[in-house]
TORTI-706230 format. One record per residue (C-alpha): chain; residue in three letters; residue number from 1; x, y, z. Coordinates in steps of 0.02 Angstrom, whole numbers. Example, Ala and Ser with C-alpha at 12.3 -4.5 7.8 and 13.67 -1.06 7.14 Angstrom:
// TORTI-706230
+--------+--------+-----+--------+--------+--------+
! chaine ! residu ! num !      X !      Y !      Z !
+--------+--------+-----+--------+--------+--------+
!      A !    ala !   1 !    615 !   -225 !    390 !
!      A !    ser !   2 !    684 !    -53 !    357 !
+--------+--------+-----+--------+--------+--------+
This chain:
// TORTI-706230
+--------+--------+-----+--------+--------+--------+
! chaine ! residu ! num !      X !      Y !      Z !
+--------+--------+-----+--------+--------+--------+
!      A !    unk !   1 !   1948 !  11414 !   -341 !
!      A !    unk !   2 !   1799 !  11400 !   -211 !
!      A !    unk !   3 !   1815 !  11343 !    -50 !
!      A !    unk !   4 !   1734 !  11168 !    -93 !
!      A !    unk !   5 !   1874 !  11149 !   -202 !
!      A !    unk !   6 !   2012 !  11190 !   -114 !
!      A !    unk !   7 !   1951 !  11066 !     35 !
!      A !    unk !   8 !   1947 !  10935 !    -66 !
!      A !    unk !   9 !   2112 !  10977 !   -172 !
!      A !    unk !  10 !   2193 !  10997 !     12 !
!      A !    unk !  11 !   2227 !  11184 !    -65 !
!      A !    unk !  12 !   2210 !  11297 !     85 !
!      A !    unk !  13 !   2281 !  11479 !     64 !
!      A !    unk !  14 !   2299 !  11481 !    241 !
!      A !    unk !  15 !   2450 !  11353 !    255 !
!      A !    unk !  16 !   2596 !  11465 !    302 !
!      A !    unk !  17 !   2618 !  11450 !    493 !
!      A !    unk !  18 !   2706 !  11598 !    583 !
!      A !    unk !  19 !   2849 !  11490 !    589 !
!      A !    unk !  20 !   2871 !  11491 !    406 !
!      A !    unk !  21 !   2842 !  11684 !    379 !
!      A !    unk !  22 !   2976 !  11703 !    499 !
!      A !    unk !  23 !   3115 !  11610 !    399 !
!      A !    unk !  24 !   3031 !  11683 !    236 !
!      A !    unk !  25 !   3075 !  11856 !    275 !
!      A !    unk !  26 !   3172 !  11959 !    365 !
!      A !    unk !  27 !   3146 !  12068 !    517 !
!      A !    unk !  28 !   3178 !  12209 !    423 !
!      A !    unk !  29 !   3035 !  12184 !    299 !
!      A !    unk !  30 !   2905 !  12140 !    435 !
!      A !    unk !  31 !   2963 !  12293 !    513 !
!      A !    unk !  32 !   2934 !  12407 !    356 !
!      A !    unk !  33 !   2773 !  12342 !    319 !
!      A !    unk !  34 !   2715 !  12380 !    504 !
!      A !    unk !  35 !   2786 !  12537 !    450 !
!      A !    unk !  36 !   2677 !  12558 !    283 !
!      A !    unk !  37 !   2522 !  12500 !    368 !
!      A !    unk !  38 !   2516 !  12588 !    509 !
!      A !    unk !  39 !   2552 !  12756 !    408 !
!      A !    unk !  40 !   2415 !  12697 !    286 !
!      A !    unk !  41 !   2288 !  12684 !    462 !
!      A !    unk !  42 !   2360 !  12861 !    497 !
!      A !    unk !  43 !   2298 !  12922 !    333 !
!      A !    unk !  44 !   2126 !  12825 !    339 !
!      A !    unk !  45 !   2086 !  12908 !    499 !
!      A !    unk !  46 !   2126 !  13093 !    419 !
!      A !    unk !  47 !   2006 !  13045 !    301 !
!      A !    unk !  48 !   1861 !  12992 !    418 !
!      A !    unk !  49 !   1901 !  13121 !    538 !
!      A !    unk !  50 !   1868 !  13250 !    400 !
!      A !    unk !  51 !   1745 !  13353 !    442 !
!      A !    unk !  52 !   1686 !  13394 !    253 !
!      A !    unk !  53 !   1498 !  13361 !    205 !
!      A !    unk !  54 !   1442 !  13347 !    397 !
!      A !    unk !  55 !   1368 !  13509 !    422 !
+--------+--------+-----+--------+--------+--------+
């Protein structure tokens, strides 16, 4: 659906406030995720800070 579409459908992806994410899930989950992501940056980085094909 393209943003024209979802204006005038009143269809916004963006409707979940904090608020509801909080009572969706639990602490636990938002904590593992953090988790997940931040090793995921961790790896990213190893990759750009590879040296390999810069001499």
């Amino acid at each position: 659906m393209t943003k024209l579409n979802q204006r005038h459908t009143g269809q916004d992806p963006r409707s979940f406030t904090d608020k509801g994410l909080r009572e969706a899930y639990t602490e636990e989950q938002v904590k593992q995720w953090r988790e997940k992501a931040d090793e995921a940056h961790d790896r990213w980085m190893d990759v750009i800070d590879n040296p390999y094909g810069k001499d």
